[in-house]
C-alpha positions as CSV (number, residue, x, y, z in Angstrom):
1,X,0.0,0.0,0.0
2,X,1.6,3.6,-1.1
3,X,-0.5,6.9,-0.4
4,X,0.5,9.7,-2.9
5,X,0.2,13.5,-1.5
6,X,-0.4,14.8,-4.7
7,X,-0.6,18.7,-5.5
8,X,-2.9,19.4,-7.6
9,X,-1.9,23.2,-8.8
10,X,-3.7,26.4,-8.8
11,X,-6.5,25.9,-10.3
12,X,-6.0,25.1,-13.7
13,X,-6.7,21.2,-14.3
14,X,-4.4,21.5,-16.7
15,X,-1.4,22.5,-14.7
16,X,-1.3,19.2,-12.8
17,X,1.9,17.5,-13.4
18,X,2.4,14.8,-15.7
19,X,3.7,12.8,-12.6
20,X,0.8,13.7,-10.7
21,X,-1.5,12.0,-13.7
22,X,0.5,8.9,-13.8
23,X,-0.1,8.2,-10.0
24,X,-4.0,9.1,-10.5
25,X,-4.0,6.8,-13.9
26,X,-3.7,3.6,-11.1
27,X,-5.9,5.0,-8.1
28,X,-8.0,2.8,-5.9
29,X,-9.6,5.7,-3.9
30,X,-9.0,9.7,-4.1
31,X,-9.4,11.9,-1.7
32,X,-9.8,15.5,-2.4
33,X,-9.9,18.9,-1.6
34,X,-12.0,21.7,-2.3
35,X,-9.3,23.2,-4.0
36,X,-8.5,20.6,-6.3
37,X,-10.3,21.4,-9.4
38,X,-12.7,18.2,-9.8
39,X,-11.6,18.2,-13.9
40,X,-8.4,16.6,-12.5
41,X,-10.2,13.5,-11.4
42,X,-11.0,12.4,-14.6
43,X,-7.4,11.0,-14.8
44,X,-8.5,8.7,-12.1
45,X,-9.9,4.9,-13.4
46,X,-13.9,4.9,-13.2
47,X,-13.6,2.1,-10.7
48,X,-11.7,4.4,-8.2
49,X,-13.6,5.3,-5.1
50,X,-13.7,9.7,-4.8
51,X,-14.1,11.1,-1.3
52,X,-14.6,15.0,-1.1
53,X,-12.9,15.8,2.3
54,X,-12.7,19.1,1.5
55,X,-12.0,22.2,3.9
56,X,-13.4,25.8,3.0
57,X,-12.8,29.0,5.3
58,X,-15.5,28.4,7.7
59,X,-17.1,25.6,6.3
60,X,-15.0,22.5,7.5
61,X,-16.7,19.5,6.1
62,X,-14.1,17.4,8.0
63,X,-11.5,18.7,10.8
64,X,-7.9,17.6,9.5
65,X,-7.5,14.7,12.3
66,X,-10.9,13.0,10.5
67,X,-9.1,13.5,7.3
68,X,-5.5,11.6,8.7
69,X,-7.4,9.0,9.9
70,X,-9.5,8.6,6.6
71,X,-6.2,8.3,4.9
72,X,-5.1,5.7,6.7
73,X,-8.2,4.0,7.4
74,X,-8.1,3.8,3.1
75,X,-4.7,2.8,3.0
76,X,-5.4,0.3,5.3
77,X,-7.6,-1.4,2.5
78,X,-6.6,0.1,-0.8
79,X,-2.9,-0.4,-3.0
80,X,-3.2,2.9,-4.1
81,X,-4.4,5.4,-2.4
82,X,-4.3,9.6,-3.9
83,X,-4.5,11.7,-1.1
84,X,-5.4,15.4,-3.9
85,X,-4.9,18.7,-2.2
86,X,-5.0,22.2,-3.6
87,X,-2.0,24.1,-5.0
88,X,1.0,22.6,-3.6
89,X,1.0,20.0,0.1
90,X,3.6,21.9,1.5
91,X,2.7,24.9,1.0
92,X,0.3,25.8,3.8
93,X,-1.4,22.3,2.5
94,X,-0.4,21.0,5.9
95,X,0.5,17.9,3.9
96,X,3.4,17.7,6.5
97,X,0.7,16.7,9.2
98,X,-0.4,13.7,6.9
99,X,3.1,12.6,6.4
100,X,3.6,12.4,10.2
101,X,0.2,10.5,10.8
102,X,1.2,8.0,7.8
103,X,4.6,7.5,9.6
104,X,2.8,6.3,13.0
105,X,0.9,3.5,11.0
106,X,4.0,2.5,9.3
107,X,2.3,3.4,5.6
108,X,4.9,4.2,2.9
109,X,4.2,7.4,1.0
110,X,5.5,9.3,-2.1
111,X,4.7,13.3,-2.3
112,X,4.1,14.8,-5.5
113,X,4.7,18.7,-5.8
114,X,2.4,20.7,-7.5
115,X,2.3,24.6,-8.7
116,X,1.3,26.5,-5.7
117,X,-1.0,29.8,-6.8
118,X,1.2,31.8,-4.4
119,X,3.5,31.5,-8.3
120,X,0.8,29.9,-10.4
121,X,-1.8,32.9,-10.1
122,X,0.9,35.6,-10.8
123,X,3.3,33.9,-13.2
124,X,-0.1,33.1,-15.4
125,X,-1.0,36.5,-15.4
126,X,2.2,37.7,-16.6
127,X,3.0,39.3,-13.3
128,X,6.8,38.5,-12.0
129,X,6.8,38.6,-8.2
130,X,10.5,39.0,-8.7
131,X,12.4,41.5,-11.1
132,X,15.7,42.9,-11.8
133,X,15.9,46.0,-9.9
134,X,12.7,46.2,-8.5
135,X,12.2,43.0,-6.4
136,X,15.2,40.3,-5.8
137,X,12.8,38.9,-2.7
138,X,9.8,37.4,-1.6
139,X,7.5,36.1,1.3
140,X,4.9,33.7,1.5
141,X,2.9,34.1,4.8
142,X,-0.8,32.8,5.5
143,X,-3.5,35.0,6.1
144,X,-5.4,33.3,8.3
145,X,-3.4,31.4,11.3
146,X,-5.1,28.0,13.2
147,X,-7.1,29.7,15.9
148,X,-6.0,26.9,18.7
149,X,-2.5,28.5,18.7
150,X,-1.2,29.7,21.7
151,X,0.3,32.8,20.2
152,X,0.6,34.0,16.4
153,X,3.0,33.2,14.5
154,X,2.9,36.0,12.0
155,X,4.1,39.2,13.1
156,X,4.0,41.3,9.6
157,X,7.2,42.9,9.8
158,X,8.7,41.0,6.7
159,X,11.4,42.3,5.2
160,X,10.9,40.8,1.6
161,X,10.7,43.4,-1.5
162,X,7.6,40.9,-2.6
163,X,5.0,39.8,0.2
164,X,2.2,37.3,-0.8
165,X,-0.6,36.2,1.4
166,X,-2.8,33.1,1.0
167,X,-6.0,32.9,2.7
168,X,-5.9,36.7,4.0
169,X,-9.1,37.8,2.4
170,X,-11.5,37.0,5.5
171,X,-8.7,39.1,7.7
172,X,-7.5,41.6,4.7
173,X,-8.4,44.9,6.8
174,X,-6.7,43.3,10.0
175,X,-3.7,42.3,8.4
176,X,-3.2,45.3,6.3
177,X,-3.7,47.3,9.1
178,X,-0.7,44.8,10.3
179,X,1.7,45.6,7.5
180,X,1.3,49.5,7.5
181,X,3.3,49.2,10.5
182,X,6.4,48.4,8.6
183,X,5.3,49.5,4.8
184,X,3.3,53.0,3.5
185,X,0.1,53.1,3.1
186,X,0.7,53.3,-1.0
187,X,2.5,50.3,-1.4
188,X,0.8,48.8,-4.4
189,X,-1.1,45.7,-3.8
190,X,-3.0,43.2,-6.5
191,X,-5.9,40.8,-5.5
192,X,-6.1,37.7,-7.8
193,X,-8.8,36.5,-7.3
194,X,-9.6,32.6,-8.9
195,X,-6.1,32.4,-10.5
196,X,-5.4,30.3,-14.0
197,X,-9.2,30.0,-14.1
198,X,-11.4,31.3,-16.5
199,X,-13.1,33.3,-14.3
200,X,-10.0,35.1,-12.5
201,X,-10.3,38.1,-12.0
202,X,-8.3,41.3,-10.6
203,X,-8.3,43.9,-8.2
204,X,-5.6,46.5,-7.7
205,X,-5.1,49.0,-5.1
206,X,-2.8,50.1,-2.0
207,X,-2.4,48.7,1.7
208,X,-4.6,51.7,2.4
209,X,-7.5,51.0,0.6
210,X,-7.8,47.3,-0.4
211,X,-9.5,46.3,2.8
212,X,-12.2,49.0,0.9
213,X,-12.5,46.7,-2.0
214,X,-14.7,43.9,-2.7
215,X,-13.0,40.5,-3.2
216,X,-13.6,37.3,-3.5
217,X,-12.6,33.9,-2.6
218,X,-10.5,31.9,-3.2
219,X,-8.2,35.0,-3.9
220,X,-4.3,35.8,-3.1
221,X,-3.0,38.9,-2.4
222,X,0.4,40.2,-3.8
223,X,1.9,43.3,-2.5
224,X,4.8,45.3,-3.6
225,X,6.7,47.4,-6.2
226,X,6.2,44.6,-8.5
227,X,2.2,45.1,-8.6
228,X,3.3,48.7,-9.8
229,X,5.8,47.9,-12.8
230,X,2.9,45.1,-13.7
231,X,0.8,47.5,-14.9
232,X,2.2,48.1,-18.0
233,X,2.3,44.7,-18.1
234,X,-1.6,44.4,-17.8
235,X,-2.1,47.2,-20.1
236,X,-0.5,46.4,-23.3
237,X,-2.7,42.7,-22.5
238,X,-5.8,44.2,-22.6
């Protein structure tokens, strides 16, 4: 019995590595994410069992303790199993967590990277979240930390030229109000909002007023002098 922690990219089904399609060709069972765009799935034999255990801000439709013991519980009684999570599994995919519960049952495991939208969503668009002289540095930080912590682990005062923040839209005026600590209030900053799909969409504006805008989920947000020099970039594409 193998599990495979498969990412399953950005959005786009058709980002999902080649790899990735291989170990879904010869799937017993797949368990996914409400990330993972269900397109992807199709790579998966019609006799393979498909288990939504997916986890939305505020809507948990299982806690992730349920989901590692679902895993193994399948792995238990399946050769192959695909465990298919959003974006990338380490990458704020807590994919380490199911490693560590795989390890205490003794189940052998193979991880399989995927494009995480923190690059995915950007790069797509044609927006580098690096370039020469204006950004040689970037930070990916979550926007929304586990509750049951004792104390946060995010304390905003990054020094990166580029900072990127996953799951921040539910906090966005908190943790902007956060960052203008450390950076003006007219830093540039740009939404992406359903990245590498067909319905993405964008929404530019500073640390000082993007909390003012209306955004919506799933939907990263990029800020920096890169956002700035990317709209030329986004003008000569329209």
């Amino acid at each position: 019995m193998v599990v495979y922690l498969i990412g399953a990219g950005p959005g786009d089904a058709d980002l999902i590595t080649l790899k990735a399609v291989k170990a879904l060709n010869k799937a017993d069972v797949v368990l996914y994410d409400y990330l993972a765009n269900e397109e992807i799935l199709a790579h998966a034999p019609d006799t393979a069992e498909r288990i939504y255990v997916g986890k939305k801000a505020g809507e948990h439709y299982k806690t992730q303790d349920e989901i590692n013991e679902l895993i193994i519980e399948q792995a238990k009684s399946h050769e192959n199993v695909v465990r298919l999570k959003g974006g990338d599994p380490f990458v704020f995919g807590r994919g380490g967590e199911e490693i560590l519960a795989l390890m205490e049952h003794g189940i052998k495991f193979v991880v399989i990277p995927g494009v995480t939208s923190a690059i995915g969503a950007p790069t797509s668009l044609g927006l580098p979240v690096t370039h020469r002289a204006v950004a040689t540095s970037v930070t990916f930080v979550t926007g929304h930390e586990d509750p049951t912590k004792p104390e946060s682990q995010v304390h905003w005062d990054y020094t990166a030229d580029t900072l990127i923040i996953l799951m921040g839209i539910g906090n966005i005026r908190k943790n902007t109000d956060e960052i203008m600590k450390y950076r003006s209030a007219d830093t540039p900053v740009c939404a992406v909002e359903s990245g590498t799909l067909p319905n993405q969409n964008l929404v530019f504006g500073t640390l000082g007023d993007i909390a003012d805008k209306k955004i919506n989920t799933p939907a990263i947000l990029i800020i920096g002098d890169v956002v700035r020099m990317y709209k030329d970039i986004y003008d000569y594409q329209r």
